[in-house]
Backbone as JSON, one array per atom type, in Angstrom:
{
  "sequence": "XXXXXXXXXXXXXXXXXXXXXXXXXXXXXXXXXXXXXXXXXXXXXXXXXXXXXXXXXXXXXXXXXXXXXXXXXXXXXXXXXXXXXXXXXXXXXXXXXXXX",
  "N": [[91.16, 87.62, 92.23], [93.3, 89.35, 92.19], [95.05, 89.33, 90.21], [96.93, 91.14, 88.41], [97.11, 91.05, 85.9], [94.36, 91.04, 85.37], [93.55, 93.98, 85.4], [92.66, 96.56, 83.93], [90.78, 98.21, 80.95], [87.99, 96.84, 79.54], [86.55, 95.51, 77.22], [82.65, 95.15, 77.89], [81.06, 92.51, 76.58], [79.83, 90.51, 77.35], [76.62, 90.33, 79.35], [74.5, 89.5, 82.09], [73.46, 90.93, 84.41], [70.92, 93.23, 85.69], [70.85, 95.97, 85.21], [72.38, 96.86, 82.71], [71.05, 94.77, 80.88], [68.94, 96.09, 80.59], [69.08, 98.3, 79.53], [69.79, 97.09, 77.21], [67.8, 96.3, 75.88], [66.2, 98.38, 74.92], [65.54, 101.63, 74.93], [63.72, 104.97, 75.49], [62.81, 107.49, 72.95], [64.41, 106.48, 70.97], [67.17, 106.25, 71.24], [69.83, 104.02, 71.98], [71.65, 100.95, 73.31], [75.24, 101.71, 73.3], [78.76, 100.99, 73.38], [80.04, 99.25, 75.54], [81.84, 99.68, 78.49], [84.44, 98.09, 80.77], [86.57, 99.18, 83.29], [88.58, 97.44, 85.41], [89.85, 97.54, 88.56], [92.04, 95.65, 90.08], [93.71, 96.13, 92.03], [92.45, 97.53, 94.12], [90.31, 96.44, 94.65], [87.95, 97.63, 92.54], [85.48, 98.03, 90.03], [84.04, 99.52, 87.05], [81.11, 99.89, 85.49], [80.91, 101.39, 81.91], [79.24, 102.78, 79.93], [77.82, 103.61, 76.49], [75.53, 105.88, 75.6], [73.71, 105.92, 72.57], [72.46, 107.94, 69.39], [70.06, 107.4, 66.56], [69.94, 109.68, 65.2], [72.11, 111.13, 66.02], [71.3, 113.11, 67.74], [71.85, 113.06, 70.4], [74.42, 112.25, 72.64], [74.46, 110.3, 75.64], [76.09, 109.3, 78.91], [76.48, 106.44, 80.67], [77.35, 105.27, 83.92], [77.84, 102.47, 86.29], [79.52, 101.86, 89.17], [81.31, 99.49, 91.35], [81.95, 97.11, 93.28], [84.95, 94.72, 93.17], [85.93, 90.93, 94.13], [87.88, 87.96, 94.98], [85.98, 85.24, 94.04], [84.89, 82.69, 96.4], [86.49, 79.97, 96.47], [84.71, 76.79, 95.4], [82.09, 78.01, 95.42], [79.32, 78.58, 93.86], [78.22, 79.79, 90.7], [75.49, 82.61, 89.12], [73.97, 80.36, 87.11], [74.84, 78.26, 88.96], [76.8, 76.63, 88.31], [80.36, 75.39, 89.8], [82.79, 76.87, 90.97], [85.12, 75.7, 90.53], [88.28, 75.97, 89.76], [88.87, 78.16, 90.77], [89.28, 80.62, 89.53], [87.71, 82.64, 89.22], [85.87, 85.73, 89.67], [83.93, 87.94, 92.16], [81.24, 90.18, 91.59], [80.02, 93.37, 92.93], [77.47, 95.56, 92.7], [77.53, 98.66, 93.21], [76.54, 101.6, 92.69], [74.6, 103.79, 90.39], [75.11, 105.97, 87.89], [74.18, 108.8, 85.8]],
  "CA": [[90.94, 89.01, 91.86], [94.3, 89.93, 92.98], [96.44, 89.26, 89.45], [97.5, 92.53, 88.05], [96.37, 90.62, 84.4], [93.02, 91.39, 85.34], [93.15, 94.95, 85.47], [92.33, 97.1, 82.73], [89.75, 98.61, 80.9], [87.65, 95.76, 79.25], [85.21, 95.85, 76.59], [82.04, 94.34, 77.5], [80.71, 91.39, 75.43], [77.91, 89.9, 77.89], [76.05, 90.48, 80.8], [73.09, 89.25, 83.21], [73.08, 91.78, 85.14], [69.83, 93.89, 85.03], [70.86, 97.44, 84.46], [73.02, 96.53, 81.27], [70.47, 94.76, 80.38], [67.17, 97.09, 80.65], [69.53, 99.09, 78.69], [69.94, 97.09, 75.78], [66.33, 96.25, 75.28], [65.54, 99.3, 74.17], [65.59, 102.81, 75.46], [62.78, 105.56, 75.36], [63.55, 108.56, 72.15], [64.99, 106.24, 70.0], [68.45, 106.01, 72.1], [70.27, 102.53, 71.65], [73.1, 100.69, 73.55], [76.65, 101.61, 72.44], [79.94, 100.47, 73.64], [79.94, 98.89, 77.04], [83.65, 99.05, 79.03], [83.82, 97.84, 82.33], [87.92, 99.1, 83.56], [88.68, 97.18, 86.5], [91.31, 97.43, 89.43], [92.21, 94.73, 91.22], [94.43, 96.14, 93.54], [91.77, 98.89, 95.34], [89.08, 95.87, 94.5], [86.94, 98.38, 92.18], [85.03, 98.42, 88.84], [82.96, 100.53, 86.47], [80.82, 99.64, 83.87], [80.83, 102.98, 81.44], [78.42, 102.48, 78.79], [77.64, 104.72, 76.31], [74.04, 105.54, 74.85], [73.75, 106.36, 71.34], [71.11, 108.29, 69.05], [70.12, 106.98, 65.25], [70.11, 110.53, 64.14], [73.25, 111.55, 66.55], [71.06, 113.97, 68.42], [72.52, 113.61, 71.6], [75.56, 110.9, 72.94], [74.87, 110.04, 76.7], [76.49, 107.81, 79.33], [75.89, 105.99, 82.11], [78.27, 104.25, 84.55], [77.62, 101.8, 87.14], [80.63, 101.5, 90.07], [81.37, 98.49, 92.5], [83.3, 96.64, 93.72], [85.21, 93.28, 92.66], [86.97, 90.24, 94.92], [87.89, 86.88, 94.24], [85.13, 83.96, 94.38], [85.43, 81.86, 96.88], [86.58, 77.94, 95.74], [83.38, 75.64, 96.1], [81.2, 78.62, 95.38], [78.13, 78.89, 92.79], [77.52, 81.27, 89.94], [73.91, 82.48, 88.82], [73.63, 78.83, 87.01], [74.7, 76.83, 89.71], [77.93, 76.23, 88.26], [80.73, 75.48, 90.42], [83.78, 77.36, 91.04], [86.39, 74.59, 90.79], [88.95, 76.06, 89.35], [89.57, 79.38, 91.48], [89.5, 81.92, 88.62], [86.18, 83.46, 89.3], [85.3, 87.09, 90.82], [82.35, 88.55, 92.42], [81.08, 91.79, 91.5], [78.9, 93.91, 93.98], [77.16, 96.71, 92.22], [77.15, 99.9, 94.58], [75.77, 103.03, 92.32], [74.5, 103.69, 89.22], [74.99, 107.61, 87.47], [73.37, 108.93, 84.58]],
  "C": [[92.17, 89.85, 92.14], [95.1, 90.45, 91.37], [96.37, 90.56, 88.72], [96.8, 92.15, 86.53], [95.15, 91.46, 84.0], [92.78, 92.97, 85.03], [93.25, 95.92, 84.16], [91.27, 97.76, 82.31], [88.86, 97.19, 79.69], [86.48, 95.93, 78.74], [84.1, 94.6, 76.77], [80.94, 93.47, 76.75], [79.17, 90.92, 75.96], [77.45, 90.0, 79.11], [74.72, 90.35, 81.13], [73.14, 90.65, 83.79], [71.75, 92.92, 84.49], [70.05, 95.07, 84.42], [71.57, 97.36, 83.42], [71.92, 95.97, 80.87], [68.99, 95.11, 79.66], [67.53, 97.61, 79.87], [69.34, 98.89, 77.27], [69.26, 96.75, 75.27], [65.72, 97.05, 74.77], [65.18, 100.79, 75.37], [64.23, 104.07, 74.4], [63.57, 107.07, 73.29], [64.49, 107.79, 70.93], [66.39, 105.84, 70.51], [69.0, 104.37, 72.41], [71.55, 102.56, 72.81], [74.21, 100.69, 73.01], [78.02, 100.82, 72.82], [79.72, 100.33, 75.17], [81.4, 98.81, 77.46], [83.56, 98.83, 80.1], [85.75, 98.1, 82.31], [87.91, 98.4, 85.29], [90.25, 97.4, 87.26], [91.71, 96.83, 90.63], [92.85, 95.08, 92.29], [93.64, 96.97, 94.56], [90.26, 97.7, 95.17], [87.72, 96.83, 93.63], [86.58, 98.43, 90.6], [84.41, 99.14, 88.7], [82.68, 99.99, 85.48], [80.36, 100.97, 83.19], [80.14, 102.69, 80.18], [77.47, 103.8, 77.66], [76.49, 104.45, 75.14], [73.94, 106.65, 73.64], [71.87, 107.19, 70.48], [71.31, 107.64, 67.97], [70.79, 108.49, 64.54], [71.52, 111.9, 65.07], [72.54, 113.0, 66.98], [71.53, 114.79, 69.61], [73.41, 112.29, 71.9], [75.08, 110.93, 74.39], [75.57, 109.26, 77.02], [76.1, 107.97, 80.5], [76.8, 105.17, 83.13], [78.02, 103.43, 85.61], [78.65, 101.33, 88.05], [80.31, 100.3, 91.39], [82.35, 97.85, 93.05], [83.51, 94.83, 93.42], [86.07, 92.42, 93.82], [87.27, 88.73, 94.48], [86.37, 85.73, 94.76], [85.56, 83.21, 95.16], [85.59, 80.16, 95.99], [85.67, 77.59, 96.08], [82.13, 76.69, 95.5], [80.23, 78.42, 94.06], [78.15, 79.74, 91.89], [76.1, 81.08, 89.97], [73.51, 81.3, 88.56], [74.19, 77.67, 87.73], [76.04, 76.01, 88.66], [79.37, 76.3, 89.13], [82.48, 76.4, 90.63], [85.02, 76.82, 91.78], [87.98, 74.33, 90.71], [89.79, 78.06, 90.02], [89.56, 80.13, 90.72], [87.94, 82.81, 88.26], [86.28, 84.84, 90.22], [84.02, 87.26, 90.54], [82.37, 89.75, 92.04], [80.0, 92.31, 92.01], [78.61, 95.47, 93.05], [76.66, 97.96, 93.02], [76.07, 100.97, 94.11], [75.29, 102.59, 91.09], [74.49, 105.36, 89.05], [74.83, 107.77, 86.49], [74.26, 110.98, 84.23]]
}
């Protein structure tokens, strides 16, 4: 989690995690999932996922962001499926807040 590569703002594509995904099941008013970015910064260890919630009839634009914090995986370690982290290029991500 250290390499400078990593850091950026980063559009995301897929995610387990629950609150992205409560999101994109469907929201109350008609209100859909729009563009998900998660910018990370490896050197202060910190992400955000900034996700932004859409109308059909462009009533209203919200967003929502979720901040935490990122470090590297340890070697040997597990993901969710019990896959192993053999190859050292894995981070954790700890989800602290969520703001609306």
């Amino acid at each position: 989690a250290q390499s400078p590569l990593l850091s950026g703002s980063w559009r995301l594509l897929y995610s387990n995690a629950p609150e992205i995904v409560g999101l994109a099941k469907g929201l109350p008013l008609g209100f859909y999932l729009g563009p998900t970015y998660q910018p990370l910064d490896t050197s202060k260890g910190f992400f955000e996922n900034t996700a932004r919630l859409d109308h059909p009839y462009q009533l209203a634009t919200l967003k929502t962001i979720v901040v935490g914090n990122i470090e590297a995986s340890p070697m040997g370690s597990l993901n969710a499926v019990g896959i192993v982290n053999d190859k050292n290029n894995r981070v954790t991500v700890n989800f602290e807040a969520i703001v609306f």
